[in-house]
C-alpha positions as CSV (number, residue, x, y, z in Angstrom):
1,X,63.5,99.5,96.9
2,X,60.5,100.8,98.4
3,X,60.3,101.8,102.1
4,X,59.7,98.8,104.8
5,X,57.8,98.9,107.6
6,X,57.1,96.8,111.0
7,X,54.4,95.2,112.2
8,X,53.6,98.6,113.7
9,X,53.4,100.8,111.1
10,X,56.6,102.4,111.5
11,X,58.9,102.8,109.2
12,X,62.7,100.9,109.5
13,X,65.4,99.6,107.7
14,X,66.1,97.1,105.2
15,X,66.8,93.4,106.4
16,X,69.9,92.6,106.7
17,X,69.4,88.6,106.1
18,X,72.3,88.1,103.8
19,X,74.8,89.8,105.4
20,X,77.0,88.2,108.1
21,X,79.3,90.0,110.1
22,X,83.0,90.7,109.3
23,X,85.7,88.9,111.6
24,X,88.2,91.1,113.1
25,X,91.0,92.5,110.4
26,X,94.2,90.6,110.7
27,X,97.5,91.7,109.7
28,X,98.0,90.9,106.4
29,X,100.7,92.1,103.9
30,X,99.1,94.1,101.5
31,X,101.3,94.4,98.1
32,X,100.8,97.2,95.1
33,X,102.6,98.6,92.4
34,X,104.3,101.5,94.4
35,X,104.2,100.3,97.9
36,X,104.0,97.8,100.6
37,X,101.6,98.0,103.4
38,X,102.9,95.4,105.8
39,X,101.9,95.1,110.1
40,X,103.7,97.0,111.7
41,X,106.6,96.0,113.5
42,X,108.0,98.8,116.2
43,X,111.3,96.9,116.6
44,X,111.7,96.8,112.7
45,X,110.5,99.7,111.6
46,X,111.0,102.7,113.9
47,X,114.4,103.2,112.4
48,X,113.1,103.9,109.0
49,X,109.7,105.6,110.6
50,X,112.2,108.1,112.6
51,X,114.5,109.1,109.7
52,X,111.9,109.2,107.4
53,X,109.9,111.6,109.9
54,X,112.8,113.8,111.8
55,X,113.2,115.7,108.6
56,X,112.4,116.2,104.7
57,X,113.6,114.6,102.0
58,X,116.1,116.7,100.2
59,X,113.9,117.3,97.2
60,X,111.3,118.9,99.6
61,X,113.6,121.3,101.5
62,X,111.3,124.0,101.1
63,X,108.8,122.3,103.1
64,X,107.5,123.3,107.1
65,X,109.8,121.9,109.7
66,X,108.5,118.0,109.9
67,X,106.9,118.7,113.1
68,X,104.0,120.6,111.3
69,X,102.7,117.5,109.8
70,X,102.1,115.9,113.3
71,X,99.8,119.0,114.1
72,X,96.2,117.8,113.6
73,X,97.7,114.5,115.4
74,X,98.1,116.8,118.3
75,X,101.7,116.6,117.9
76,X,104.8,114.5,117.5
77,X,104.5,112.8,120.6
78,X,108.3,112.0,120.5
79,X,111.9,113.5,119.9
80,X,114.4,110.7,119.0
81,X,114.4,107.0,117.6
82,X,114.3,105.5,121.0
83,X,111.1,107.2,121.9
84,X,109.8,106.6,118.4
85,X,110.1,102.8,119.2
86,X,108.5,103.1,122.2
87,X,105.4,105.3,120.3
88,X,105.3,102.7,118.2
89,X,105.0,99.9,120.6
90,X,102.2,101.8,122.6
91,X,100.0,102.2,119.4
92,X,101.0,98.7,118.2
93,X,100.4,96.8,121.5
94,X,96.7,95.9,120.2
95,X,94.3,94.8,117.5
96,X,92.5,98.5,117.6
97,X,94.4,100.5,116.2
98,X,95.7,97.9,113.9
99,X,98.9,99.6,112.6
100,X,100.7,99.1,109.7
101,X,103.6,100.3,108.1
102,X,104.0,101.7,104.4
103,X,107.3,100.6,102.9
104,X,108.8,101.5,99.9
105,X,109.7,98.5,98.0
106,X,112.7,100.4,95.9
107,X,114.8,100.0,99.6
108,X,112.6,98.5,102.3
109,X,112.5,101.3,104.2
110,X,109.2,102.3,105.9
111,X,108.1,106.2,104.9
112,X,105.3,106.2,106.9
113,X,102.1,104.6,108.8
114,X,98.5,104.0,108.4
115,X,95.8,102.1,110.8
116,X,92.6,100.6,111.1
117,X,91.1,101.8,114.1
118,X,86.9,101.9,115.8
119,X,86.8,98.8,114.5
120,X,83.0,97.4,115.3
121,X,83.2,93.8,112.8
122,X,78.9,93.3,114.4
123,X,78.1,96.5,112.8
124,X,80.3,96.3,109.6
125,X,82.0,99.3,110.6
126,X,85.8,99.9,110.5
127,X,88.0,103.6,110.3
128,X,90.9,104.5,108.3
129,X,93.2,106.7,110.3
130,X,96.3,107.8,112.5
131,X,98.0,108.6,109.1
132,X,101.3,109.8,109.5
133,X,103.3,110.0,106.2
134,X,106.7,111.1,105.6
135,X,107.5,114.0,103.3
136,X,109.3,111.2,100.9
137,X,105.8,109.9,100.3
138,X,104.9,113.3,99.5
139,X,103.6,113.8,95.5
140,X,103.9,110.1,95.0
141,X,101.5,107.5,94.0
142,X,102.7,105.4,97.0
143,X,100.8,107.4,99.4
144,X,97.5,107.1,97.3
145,X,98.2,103.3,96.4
146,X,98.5,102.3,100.5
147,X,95.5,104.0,101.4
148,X,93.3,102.1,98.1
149,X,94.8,98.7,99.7
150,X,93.8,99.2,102.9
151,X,90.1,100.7,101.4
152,X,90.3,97.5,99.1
153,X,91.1,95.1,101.9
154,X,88.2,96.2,104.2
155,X,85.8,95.4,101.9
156,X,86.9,92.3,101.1
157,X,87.4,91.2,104.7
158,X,83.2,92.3,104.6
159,X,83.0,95.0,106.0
160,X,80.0,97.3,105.0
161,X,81.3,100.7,105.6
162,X,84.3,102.5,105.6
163,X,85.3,105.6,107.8
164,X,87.7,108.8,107.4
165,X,87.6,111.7,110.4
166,X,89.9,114.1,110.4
167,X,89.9,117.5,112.3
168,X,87.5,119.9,110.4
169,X,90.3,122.5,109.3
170,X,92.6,120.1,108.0
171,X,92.1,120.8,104.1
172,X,94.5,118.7,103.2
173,X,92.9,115.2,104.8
174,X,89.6,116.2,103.8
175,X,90.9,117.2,100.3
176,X,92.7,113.3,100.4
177,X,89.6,112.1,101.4
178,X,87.3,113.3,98.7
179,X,90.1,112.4,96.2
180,X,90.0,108.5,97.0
181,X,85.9,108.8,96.6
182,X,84.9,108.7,100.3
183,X,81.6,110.7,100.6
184,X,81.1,114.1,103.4
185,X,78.7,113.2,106.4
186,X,78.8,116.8,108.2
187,X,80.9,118.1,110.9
188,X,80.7,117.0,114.5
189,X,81.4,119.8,116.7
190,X,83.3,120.1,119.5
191,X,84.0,116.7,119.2
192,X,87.4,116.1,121.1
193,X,89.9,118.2,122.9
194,X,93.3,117.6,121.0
195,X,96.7,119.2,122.3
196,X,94.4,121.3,124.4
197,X,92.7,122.7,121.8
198,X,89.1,122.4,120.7
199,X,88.9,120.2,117.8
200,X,85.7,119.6,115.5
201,X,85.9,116.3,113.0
202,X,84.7,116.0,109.6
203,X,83.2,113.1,109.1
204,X,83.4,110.7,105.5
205,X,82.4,107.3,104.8
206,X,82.4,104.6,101.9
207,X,79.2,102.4,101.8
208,X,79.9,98.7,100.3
209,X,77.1,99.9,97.7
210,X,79.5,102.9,96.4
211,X,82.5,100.5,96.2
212,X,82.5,99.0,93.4
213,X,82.6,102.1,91.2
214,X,85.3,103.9,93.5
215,X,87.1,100.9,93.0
216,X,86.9,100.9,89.5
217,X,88.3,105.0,89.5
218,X,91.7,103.5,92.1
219,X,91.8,100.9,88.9
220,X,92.5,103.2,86.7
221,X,94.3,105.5,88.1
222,X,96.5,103.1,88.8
223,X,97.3,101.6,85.0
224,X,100.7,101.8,84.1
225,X,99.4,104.0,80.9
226,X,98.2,106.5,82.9
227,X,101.7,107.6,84.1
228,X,104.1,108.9,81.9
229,X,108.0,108.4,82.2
230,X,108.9,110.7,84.6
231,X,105.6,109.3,86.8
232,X,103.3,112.0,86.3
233,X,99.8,111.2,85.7
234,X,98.1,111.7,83.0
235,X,94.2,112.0,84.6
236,X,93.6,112.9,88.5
237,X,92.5,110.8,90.5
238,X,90.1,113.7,92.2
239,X,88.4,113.8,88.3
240,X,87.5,110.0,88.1
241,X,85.7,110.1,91.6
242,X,84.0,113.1,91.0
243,X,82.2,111.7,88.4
244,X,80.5,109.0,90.5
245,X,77.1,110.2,91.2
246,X,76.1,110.3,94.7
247,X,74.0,107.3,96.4
């Protein structure tokens, strides 16, 4: 597509005639093989939330203290289930964030949260983010699955582009990001004061255009035969994206 122009000489973007503007997500129960991301519920779910994030799972005792995972968050901003609730209430009170919960169908219980957040449905733009997953979602497909709902779900609701910001020296977002095919935009810096500290945020995206072949790479990573018995996989997920050449 060549380069358009005004009436002025002046170069702009491409009509957007076709396109019509996203409504406002809703909270609808999103259903995978591993996982089930359903709206969040603070009276439900903060029981399940606040044992699933007081302490590890007994097959990760050798991780951090649980706290650590809260620290790019700018901390756990509570200390027992009661005050979990009410955290939960808070961020749930509203349509941005949109919050959901991540369930794990084997017993119901919720193992950690995800949200849709900077939603702008007149600019097709909408954020994953305020991801706080339990150590039992830790080297699981669950954790991978809820986040390629949610990516799967935006689009289909219309939206055009697809967000992921994260503080710069978290490695292990921006690794998560680049896994599940969302592209690097650059680094904003000092971009927020967080716990008191100076925070910059890396900034990724997923166009509407790059979709369906990310898509395509969550598909198959996500086949039955490419998990053995014990649930390991057989190709990364990390390896499919990468080969998607950049747009």
């Amino acid at each position: 597509m060549g380069q358009a122009y005004n009436a002025y000489g002046q170069p702009v973007g491409p009509n957007l005639d076709r396109w019509q503007a996203p409504s406002a997500p809703d909270a609808a129960l999103l259903v995978g093989r591993f996982c089930r991301v359903e709206p969040l519920d603070a009276a439900y779910h903060a029981a399940s939330l606040w044992q699933a994030w007081r302490m590890p799972a007994p097959e990760f005792a050798n991780d951090p203290e649980a706290r650590a995972r809260w620290t790019y968050l700018g901390g756990r901003p509570f200390d027992d289930e009661a005050g979990c609730q009410a955290w939960l209430s808070r961020m749930s009170a509203g349509w941005d964030p949109l919050c959901y919960a991540v369930v794990d169908p084997a017993d119901g219980q919720a193992a950690g949260m995800a949200t849709y957040l900077n939603i702008v449905p007149a600019d097709g733009r909408i954020e994953i983010g305020h991801l706080s997953f339990s150590p039992r979602m830790a080297r699981t497909p669950m954790s991978s699955e809820a986040l390629m709902l949610m990516m799967a779900h935006a689009f289909d609701m219309g939206y055009r582009r697809l967000e992921w910001k994260c503080d710069a020296l978290n490695a292990p977002s921006r690794r998560a990001a680049e896994r599940l095919g969302f592209r690097f935009e650059g680094v904003f810096r000092q971009h927020r004061v967080v716990a008191g500290r100076n925070r910059d945020t890396a900034w990724f995206s997923v166009l509407d255009t790059e979709w369906p072949a990310i898509r395509e790479c969550h598909r198959r990573w996500l086949a039955p035969e490419n998990f053995d018995a014990a649930g390991r996989q057989h190709q990364s997920l990390s390896s499919m994206t990468a080969t998607i050449p950049l747009s």
